[in-house]
C-alpha positions in Angstrom: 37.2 -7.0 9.1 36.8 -10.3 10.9 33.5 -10.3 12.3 30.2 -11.8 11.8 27.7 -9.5 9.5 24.6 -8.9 10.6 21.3 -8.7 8.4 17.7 -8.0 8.8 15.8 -9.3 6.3 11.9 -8.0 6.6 10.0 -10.0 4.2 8.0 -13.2 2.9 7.2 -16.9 3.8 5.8 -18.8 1.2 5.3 -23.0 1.0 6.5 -24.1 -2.6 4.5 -26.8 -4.2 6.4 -28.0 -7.0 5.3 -29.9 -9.9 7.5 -31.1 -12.7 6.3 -32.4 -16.0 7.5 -31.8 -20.3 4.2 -30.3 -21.5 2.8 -27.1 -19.9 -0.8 -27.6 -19.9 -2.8 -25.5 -22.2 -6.2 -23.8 -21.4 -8.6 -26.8 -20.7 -5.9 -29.6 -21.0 -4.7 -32.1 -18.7 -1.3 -33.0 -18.6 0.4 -35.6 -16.7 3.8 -34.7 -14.6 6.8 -36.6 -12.9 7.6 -35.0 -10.0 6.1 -33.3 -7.3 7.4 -31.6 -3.8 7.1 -29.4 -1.3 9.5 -26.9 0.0 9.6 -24.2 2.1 10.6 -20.9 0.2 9.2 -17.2 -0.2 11.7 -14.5 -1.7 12.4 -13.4 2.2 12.9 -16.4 4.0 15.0 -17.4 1.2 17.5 -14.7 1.3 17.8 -14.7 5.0 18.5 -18.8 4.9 21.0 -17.8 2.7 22.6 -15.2 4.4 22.6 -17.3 7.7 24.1 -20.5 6.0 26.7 -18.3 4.8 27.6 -17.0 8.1 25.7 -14.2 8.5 23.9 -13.7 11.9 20.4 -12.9 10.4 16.9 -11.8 12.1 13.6 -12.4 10.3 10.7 -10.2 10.3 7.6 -11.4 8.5 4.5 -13.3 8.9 3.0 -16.3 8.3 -0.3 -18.3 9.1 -1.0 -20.7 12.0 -1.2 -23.8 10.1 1.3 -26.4 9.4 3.1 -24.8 6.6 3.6 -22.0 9.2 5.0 -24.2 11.3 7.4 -25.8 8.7 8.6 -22.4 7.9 9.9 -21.0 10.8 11.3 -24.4 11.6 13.3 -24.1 8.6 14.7 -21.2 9.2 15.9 -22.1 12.9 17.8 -24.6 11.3 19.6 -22.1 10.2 20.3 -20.4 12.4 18.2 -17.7 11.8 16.3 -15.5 14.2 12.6 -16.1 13.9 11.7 -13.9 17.3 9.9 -11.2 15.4 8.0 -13.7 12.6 4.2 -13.1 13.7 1.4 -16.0 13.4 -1.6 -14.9 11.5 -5.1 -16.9 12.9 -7.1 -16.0 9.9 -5.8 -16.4 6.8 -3.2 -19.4 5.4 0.4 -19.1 4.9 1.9 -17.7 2.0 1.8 -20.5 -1.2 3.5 -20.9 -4.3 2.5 -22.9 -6.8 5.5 -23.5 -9.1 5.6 -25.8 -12.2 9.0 -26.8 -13.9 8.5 -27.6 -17.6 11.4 -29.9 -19.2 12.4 -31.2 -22.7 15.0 -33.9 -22.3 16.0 -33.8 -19.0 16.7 -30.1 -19.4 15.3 -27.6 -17.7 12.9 -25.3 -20.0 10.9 -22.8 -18.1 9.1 -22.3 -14.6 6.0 -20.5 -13.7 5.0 -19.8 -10.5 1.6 -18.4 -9.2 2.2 -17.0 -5.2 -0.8 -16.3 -3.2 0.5 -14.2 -0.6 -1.5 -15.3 2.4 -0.4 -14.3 6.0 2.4 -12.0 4.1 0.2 -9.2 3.4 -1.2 -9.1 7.2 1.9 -7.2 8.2 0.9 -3.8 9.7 3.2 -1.0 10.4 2.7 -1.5 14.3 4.2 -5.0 13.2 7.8 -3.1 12.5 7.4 -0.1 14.8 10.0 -1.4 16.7 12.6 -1.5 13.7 12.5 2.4 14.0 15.1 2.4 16.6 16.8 -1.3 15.9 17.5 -1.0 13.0 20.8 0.8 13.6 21.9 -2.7 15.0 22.2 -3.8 11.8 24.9 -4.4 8.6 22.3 -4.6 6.1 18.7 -4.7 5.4 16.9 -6.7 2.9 13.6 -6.5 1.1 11.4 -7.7 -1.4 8.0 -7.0 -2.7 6.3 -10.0 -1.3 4.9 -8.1 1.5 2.9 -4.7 1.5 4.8 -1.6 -0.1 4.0 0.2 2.9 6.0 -2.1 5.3 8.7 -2.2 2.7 8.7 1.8 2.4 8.1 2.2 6.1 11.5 0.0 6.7 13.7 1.4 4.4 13.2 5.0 5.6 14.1 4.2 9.2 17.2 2.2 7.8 18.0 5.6 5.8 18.0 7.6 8.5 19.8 5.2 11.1 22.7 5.5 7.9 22.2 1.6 7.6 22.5 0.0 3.9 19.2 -1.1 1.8 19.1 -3.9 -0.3 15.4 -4.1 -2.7 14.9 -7.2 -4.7 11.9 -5.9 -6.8 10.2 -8.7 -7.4 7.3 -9.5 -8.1 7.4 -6.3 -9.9 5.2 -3.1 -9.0 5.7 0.2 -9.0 8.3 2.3 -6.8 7.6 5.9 -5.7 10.5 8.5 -6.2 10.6 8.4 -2.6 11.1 5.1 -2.0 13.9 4.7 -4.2 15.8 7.5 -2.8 16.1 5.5 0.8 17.3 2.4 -1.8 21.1 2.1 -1.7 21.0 -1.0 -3.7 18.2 -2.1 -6.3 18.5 -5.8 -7.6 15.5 -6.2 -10.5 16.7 -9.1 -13.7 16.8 -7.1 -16.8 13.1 -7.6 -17.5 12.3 -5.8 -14.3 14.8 -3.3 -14.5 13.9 -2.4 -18.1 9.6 -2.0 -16.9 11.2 0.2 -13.4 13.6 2.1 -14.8 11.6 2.7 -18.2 14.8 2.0 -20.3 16.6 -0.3 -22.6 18.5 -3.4 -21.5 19.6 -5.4 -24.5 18.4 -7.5 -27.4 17.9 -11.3 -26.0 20.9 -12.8 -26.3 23.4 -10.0 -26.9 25.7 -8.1 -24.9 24.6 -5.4 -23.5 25.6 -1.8 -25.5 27.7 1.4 -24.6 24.2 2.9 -25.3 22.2 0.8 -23.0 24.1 1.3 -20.1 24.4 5.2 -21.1 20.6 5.1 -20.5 20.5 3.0 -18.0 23.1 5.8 -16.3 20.2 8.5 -17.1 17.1 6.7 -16.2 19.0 6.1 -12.8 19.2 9.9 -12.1 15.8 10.6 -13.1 14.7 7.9 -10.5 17.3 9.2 -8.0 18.3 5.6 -7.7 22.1 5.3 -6.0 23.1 1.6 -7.3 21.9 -1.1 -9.1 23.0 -4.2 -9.6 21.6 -6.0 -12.3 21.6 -9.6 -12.7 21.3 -11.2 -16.4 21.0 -14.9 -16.2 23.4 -17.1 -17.8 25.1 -13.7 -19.0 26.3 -12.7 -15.2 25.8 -9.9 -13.1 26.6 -5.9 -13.1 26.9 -2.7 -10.6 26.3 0.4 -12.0 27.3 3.1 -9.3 27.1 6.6 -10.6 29.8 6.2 -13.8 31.4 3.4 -12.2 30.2 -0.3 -14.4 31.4 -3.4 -13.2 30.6 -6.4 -14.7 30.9 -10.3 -13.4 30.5 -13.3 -15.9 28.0 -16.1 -14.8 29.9 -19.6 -13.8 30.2 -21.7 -16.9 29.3 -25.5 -17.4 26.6 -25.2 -14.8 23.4 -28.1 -15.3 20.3 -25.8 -14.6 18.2 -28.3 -12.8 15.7 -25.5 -11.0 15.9 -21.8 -11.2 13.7 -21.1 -8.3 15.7 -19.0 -5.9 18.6 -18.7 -7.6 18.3 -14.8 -7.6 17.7 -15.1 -3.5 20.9 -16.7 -3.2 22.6 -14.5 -4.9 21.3 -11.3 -3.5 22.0 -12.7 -0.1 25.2 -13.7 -0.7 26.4 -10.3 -2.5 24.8 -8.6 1.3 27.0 -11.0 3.2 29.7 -10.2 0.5 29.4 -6.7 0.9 29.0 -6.8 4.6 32.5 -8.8 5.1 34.5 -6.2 2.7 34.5 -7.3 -0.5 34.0 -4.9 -3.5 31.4 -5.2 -5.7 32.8 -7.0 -8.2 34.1 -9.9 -6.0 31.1 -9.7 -4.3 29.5 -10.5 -7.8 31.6 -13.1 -7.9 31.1 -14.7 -5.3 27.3 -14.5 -6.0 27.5 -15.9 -8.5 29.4 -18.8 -7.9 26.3 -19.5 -4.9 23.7 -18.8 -7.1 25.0 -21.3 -10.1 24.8 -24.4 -6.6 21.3 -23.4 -6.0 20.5 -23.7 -10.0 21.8 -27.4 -9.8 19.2 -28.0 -7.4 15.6 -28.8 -6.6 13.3 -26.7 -4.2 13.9 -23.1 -2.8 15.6 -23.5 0.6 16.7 -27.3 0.1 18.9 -26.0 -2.8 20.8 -23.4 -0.6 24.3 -23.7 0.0 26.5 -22.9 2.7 30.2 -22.1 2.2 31.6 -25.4 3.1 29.2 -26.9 0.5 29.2 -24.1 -1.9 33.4 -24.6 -1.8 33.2 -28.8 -2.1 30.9 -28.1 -4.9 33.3 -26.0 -7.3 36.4 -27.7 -6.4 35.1 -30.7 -7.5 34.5 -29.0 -11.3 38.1 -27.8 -10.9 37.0 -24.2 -10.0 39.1 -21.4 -8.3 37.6 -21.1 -5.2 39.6 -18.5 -3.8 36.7 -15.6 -3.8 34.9 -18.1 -1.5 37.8 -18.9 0.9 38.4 -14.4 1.1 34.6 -14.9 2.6 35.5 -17.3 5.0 38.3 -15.7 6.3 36.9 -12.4 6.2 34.6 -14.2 9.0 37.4 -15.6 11.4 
């Protein structure tokens, strides 16, 4: 293929504040932490960081506010590489904020929470992405989220249906999706919590492998919802494609030291696009996913945890990992 992959990615900006302590406070209770940071994140600005650092040539559409965290953003995303031409500045409300808090036992990594208060995300009107109606044929792949108003979202991924151009939905946080919607969908990427509440089916018991029967209704609630793909990630289990009665499954990487979940799923939906858009098959691109999602878990923040394939490579050879599905992506690029 040879050629640089380009993505649109229309979504959010939101400034993580990060606190880290062992006890998550109960109502009324005051805790004391260890740790505390900021970093610049939001489920859309994270995926296209992530597409970009992995060679991707990405363009941004969102918005954020006109303070400093604004500022901070779009600066981080520059570095980059990505384009930040179309990311608006909104005068009257703040930047997107999430308040995340990392509870440990041990060292470990136990649980996060995170409260997001969207901010200058939901300002996005569909005068905002007008222009995409026509542009969006330029593009590889388009990515979304639910971090930004279902209309923009809905309003996007029908001119990307009719220009013929791939749709990738990570449905988080979770809401509802209309019928139509999820008909201009050609990929949906929920966990297994979200695709059990969307597509009103049975995933699996915690901690089990996932049935014959599961994935039989998983097949059935897909053609109820018209959906064409989905690819469904399961933590430390690994990923899987369901595409009509084609399953393909992907293990997670072993031995890897969760040190911060937080946008470990970004990284890997944007590095299964820029997967996809090189060439690879489904299942590599799972693979591949996977082994740039399990970097970002060893790793603090949202975009300071994302990886580009040089680092991404460095950082499974030194485990003694194959590394082969990683050098296919960089060659693919050449």
């Amino acid at each position: 293929m040879n050629k640089k992959v380009k993505i649109l990615v229309v979504g959010s900006f939101v400034m993580d504040t990060i606190s880290s302590t062992e006890i998550f406070p109960e109502s009324g209770q005051t805790v004391l932490g260890y740790q505390y940071t900021t970093a610049p994140g939001g489920k859309g600005a994270n995926q296209a960081m992530e597409a970009a650092l992995l060679g991707a040539e990405v363009t941004m559409v969102g918005k954020v506010g006109t303070d400093a965290f604004g500022d901070r953003m779009i600066e981080s995303l520059q570095s980059a590489g990505v384009n930040t031409d179309f990311v608006g500045r909104q005068p009257d409300v703040s930047s997107g904020i999430g308040n995340v808090i990392l509870t440990t036992k041990n060292g470990v990594l136990q649980n996060n929470r995170i409260i997001v208060i969207p901010g200058a995300n939901m300002k996005i009107t569909p005068e905002d992405v007008a222009f995409l109606k026509e542009a969006v044929g330029e593009y590889d792949m388009v990515m979304l989220q639910l971090e930004i108003p279902m209309e923009i979202n809905e309003l996007v991924a029908k001119y990307a249906y009719d220009k013929g151009v791939p749709v990738m939905l990570n449905p988080a946080p979770i809401a509802p999706l209309s019928e139509d919607f999820m008909s201009h969908i050609t990929y949906l990427s929920p966990n297994e919590t979200e695709a059990a509440a969307l597509l009103n089916c049975f995933i699996r018991e915690e901690g089990q492998v996932m049935t014959e029967e599961a994935i039989k209704g998983i097949k059935e609630a897909m053609r109820k919802k018209n959906l064409q793909k989905l690819l469904l990630t399961l933590g430390d289990a690994g990923a899987m494609t369901i595409d009509g009665e084609n399953v393909v499954f992907k293990p997670a990487v072993p031995n890897i030291k969760a040190v911060d979940p937080t946008a470990a799923g970004d990284s890997f939906v944007a590095a299964f696009c820029v997967a996809k858009g090189s060439g690879l098959n489904d299942g590599d691109a799972m693979a591949f996913a996977n082994m740039i999602a399990a970097v970002t878990v060893s790793k603090m923040g949202a975009q300071p945890s994302l990886s580009s394939l040089k680092v991404a490579k460095e950082f499974h050879k030194a485990a003694g990992r194959d590394v082969s599905i990683i050098e296919k992506v960089e060659e693919l690029q050449k």
